[in-house]
ZADO-1210 file (C-alpha; in nm, 4 decimals, padded with zeros to 6 digits):
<atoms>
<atom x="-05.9024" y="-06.9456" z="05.0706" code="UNK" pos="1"/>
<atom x="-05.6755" y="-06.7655" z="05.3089" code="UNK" pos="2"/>
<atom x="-05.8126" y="-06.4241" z="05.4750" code="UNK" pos="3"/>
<atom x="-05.5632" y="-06.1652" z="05.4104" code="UNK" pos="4"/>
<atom x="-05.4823" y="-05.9319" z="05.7605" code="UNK" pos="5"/>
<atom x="-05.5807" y="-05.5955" z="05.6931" code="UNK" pos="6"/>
<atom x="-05.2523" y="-05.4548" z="05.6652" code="UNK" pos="7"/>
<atom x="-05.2252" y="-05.6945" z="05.3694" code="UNK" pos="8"/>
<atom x="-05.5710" y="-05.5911" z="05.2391" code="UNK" pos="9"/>
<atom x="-05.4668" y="-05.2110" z="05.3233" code="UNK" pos="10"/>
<atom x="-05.1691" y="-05.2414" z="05.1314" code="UNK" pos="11"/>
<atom x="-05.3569" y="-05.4109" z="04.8127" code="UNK" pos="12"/>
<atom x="-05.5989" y="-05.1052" z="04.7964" code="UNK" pos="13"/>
<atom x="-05.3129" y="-04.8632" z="04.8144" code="UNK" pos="14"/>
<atom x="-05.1533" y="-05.0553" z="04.5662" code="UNK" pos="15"/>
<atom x="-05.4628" y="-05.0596" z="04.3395" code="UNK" pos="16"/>
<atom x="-05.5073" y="-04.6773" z="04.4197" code="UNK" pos="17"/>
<atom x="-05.1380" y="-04.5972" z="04.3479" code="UNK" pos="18"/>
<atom x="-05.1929" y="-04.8094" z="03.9537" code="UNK" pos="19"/>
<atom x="-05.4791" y="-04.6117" z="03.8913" code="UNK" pos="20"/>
<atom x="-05.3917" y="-04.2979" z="04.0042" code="UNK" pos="21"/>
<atom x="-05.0430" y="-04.3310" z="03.7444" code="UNK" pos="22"/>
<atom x="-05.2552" y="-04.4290" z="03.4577" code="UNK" pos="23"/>
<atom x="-05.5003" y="-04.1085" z="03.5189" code="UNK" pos="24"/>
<atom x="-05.1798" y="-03.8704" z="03.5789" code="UNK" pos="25"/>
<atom x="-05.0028" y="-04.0690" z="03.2575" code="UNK" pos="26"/>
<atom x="-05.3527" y="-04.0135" z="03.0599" code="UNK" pos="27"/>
<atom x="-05.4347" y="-03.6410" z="03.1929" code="UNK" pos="28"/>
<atom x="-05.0447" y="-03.5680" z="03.1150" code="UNK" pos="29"/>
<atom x="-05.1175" y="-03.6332" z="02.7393" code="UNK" pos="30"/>
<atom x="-05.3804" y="-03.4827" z="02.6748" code="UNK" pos="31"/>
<atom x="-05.2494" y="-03.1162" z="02.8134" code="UNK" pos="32"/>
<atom x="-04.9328" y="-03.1800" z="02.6579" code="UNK" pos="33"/>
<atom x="-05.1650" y="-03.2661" z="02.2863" code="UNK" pos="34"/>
<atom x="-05.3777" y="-02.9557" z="02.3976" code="UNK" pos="35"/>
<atom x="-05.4082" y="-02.6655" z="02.1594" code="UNK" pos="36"/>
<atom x="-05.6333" y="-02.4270" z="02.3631" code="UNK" pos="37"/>
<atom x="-05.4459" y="-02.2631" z="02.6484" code="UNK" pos="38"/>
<atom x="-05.7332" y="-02.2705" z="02.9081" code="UNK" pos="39"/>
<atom x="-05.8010" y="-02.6216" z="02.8138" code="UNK" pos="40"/>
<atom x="-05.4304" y="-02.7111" z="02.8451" code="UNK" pos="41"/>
<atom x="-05.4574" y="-02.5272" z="03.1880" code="UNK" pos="42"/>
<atom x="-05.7244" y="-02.7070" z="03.3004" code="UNK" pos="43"/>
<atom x="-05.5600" y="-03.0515" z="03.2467" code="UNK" pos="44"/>
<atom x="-05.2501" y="-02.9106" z="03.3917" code="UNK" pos="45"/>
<atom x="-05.4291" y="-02.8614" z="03.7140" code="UNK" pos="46"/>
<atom x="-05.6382" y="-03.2117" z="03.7051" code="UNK" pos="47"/>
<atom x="-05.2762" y="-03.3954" z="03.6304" code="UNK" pos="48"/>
<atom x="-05.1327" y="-03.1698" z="03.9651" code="UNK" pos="49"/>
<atom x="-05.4164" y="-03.3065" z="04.1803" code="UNK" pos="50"/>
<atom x="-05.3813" y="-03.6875" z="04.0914" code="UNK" pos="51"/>
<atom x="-05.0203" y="-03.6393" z="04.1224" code="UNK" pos="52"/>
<atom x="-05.0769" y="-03.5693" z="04.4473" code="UNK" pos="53"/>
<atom x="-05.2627" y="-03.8015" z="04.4874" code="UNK" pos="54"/>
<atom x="-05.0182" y="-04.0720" z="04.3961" code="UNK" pos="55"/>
<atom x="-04.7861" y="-03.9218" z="04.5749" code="UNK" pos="56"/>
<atom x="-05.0087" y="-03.9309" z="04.8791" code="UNK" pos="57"/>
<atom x="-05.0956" y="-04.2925" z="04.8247" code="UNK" pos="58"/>
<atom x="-04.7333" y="-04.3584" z="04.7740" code="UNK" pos="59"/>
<atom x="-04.6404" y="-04.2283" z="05.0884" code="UNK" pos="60"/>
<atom x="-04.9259" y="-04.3759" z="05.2920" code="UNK" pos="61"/>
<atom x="-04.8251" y="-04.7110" z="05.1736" code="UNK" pos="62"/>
<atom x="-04.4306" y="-04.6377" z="05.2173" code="UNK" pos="63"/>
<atom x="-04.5363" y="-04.5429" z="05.5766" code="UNK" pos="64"/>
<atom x="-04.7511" y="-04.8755" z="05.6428" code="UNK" pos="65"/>
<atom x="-04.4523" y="-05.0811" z="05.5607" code="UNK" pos="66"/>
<atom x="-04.2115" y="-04.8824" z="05.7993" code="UNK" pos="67"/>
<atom x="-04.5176" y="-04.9125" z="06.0490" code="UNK" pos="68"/>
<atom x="-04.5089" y="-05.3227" z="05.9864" code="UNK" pos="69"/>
<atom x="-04.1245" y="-05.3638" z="06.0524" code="UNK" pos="70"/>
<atom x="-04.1275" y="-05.1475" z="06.3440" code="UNK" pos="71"/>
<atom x="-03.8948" y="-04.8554" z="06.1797" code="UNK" pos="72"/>
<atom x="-04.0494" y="-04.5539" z="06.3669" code="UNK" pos="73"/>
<atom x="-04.1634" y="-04.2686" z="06.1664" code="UNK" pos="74"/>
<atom x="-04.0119" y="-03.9608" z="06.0751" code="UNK" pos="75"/>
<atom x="-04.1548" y="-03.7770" z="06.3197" code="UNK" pos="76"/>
<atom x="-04.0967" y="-04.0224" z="06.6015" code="UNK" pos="77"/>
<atom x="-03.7480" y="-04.0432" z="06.4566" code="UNK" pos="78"/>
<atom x="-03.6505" y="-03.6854" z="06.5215" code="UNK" pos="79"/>
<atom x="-03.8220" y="-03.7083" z="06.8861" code="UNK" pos="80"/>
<atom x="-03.5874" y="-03.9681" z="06.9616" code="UNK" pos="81"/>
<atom x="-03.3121" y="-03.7313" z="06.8376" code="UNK" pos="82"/>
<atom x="-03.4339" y="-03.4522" z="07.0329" code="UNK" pos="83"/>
<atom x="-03.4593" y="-03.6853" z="07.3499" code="UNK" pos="84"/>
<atom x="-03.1152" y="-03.8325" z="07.2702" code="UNK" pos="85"/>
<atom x="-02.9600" y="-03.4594" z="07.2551" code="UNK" pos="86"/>
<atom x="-03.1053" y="-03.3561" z="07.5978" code="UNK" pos="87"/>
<atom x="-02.9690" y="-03.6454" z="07.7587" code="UNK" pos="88"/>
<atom x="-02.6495" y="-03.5929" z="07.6016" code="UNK" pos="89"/>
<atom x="-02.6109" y="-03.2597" z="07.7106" code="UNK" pos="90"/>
<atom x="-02.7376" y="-03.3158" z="08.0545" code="UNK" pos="91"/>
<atom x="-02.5116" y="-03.6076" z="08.1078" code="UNK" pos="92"/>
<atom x="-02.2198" y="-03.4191" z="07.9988" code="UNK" pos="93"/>
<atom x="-02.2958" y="-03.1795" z="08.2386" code="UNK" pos="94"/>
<atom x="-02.2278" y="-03.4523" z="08.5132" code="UNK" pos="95"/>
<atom x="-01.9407" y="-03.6043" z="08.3386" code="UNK" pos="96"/>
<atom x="-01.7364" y="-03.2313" z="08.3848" code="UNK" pos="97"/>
<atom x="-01.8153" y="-03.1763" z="08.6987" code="UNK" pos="98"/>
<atom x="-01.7398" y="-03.5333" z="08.8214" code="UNK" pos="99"/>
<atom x="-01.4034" y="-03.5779" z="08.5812" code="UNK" pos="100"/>
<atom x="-01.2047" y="-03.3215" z="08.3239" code="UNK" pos="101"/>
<atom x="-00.9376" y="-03.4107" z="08.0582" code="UNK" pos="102"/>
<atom x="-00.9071" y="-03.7392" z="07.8961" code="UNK" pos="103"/>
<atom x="-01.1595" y="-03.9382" z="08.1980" code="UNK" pos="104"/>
<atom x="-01.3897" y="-03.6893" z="08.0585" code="UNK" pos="105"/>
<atom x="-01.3711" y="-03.7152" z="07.7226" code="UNK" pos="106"/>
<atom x="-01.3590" y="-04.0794" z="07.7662" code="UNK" pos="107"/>
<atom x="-01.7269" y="-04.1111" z="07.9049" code="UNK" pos="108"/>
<atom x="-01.7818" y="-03.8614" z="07.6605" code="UNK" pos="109"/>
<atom x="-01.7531" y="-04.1786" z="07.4147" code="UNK" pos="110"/>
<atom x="-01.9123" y="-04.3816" z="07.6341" code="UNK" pos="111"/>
<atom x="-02.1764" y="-04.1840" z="07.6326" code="UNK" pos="112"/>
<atom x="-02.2816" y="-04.1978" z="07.2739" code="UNK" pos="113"/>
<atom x="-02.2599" y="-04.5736" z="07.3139" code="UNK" pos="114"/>
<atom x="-02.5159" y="-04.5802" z="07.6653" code="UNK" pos="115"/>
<atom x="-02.7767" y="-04.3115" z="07.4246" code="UNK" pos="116"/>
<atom x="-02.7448" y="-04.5437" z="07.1183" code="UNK" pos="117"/>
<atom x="-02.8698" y="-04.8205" z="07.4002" code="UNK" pos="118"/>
<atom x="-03.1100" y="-04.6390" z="07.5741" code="UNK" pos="119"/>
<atom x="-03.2798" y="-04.4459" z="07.3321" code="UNK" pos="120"/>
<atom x="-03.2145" y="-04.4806" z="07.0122" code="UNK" pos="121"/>
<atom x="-03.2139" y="-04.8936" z="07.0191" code="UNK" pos="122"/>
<atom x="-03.5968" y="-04.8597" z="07.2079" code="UNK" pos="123"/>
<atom x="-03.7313" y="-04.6063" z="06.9599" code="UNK" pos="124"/>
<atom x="-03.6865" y="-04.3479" z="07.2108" code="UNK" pos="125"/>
<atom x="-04.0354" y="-04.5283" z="07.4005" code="UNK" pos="126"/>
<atom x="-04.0529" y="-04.2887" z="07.6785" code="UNK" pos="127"/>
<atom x="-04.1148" y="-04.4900" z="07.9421" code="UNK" pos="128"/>
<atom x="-03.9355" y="-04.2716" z="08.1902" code="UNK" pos="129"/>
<atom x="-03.9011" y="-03.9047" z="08.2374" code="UNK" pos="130"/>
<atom x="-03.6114" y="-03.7116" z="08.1973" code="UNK" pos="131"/>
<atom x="-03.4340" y="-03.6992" z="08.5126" code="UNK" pos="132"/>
<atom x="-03.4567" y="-04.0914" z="08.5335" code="UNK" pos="133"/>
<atom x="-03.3108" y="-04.1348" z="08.1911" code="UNK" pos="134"/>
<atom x="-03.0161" y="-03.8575" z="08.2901" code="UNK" pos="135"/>
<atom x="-03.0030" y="-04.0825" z="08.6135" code="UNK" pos="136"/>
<atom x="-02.9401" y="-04.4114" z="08.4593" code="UNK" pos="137"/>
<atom x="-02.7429" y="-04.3118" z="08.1855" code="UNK" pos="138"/>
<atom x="-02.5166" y="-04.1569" z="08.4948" code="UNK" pos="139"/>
<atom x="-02.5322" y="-04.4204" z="08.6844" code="UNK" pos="140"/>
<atom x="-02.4077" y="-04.6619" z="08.4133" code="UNK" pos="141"/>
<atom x="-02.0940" y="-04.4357" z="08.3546" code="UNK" pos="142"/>
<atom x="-02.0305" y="-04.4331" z="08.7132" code="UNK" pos="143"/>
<atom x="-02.1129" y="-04.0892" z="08.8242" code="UNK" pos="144"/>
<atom x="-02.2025" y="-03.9706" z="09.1155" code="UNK" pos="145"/>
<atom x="-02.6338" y="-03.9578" z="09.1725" code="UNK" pos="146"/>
<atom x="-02.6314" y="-03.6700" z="09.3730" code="UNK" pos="147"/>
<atom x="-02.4421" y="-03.4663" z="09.1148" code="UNK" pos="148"/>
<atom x="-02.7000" y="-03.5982" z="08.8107" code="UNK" pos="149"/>
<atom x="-03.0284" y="-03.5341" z="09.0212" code="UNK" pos="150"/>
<atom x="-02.8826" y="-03.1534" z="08.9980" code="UNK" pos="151"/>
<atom x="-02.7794" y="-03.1768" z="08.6263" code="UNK" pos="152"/>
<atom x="-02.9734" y="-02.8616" z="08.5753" code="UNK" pos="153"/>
<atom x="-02.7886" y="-02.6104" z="08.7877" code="UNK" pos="154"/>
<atom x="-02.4436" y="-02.8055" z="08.6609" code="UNK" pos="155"/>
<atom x="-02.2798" y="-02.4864" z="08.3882" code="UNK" pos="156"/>
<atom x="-02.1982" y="-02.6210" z="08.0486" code="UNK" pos="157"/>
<atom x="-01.9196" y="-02.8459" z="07.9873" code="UNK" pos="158"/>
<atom x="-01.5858" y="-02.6257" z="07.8665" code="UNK" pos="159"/>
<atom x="-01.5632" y="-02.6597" z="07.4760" code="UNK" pos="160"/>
<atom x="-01.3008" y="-02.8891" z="07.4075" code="UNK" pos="161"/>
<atom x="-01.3531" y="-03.0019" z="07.0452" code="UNK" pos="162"/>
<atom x="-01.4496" y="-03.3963" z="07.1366" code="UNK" pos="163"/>
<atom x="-01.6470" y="-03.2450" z="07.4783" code="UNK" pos="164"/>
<atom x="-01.8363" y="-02.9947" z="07.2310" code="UNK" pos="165"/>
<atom x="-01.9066" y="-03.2121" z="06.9723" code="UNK" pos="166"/>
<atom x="-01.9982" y="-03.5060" z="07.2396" code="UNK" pos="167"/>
<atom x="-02.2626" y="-03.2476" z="07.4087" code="UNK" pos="168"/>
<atom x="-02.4097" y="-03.1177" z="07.0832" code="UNK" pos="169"/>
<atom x="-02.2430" y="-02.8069" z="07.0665" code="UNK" pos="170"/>
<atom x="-01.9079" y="-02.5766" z="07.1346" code="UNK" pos="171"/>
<atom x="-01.7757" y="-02.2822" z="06.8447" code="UNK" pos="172"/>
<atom x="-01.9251" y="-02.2639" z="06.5008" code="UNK" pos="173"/>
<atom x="-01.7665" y="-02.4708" z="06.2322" code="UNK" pos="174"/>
<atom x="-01.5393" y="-02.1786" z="06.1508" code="UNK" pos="175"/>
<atom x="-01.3609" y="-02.1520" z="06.4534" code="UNK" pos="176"/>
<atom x="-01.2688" y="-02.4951" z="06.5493" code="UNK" pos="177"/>
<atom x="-00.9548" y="-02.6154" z="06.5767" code="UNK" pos="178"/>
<atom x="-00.8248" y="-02.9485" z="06.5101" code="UNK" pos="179"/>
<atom x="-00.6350" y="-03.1084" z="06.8103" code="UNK" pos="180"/>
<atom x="-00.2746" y="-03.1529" z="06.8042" code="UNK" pos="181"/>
<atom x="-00.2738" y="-02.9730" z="06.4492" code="UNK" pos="182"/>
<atom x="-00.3488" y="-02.6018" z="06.4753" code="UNK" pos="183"/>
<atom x="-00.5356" y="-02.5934" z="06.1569" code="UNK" pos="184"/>
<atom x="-00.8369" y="-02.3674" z="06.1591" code="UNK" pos="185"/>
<atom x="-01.1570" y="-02.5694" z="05.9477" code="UNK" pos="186"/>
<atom x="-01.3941" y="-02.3613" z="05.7756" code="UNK" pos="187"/>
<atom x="-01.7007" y="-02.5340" z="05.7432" code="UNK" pos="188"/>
</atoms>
């Protein structure tokens, strides 16, 4: 007989909790909805709402050990990485316009996204360096000056081009942007 891992054995309980868990919610479901009594009908309604829940609860549990067991980071360590990726992006973009402007800008603007998807995103945003180092390698890979990305904090913000602004997280509201070349205001 083969021993299961316990993932495998963890994922059979859920399971098992998840089955039993519907057929109580399908069984408490009937009987408030065949109810005549109000209060009794109330109290099934809130014993179905608990193993509802519940199922739910198992459902996501188990949902979460299989991202877990293919390596797809959570939710929460998916919006960290986000969070990281953004603060890179805006501190590299700092360097980028005060090193280049025009199109050289907004051409390691692009490159940019390509060294974050790399770096971060591609290593589930692991953190195995600070900050600064990050802004410092990501610089260094676009050929920037490493004097002028150790002092990425006192750099201003980029001007808000529409590809610099939406490269760097940010520039005018949706309202006010203009489309290059076109002079068509978007309202978003």
């Amino acid at each position: 007989m083969d021993a299961q891992t316990p993932l495998d054995c963890d994922e059979a309980m859920l399971a098992r909790i998840a089955e039993l868990d519907l057929s109580l919610a399908e069984k408490l479901h009937a009987a408030a909805m065949a109810a005549e009594d109000p209060a009794e009908t109330a109290e099934l309604a809130r014993a179905y709402q608990k193993t509802a829940r519940s199922l739910r609860q198992s459902l996501a549990l188990k949902a979460r050990l299989k991202r877990e067991s293919r390596g797809e980071p959570s939710t929460e360590d998916a919006a960290r990485v986000e969070a990281r990726a953004k603060t890179v992006r805006r501190a590299v973009t700092r360097v980028i316009f005060t090193e280049t402007e025009g199109e050289a800008a907004d051409w390691l603007c692009s490159l940019l996204e390509e060294r974050i998807d790399l770096r971060i995103r591609q290593t589930a945003g692991v953190d195995i360096t600070t900050l600064d180092e990050m802004v410092a390698e990501v610089c260094e890979d676009l050929n920037l000056d490493a004097d002028t990305a150790k002092r990425w904090r006192e750099l201003p913000d980029p001007p808000t081009s529409p590809i610099a602004a939406a490269m760097a997280g940010g520039g005018p509201p949706a309202e006010e942007r203009v489309v290059e070349g076109a002079g068509l205001r978007l309202s978003g």
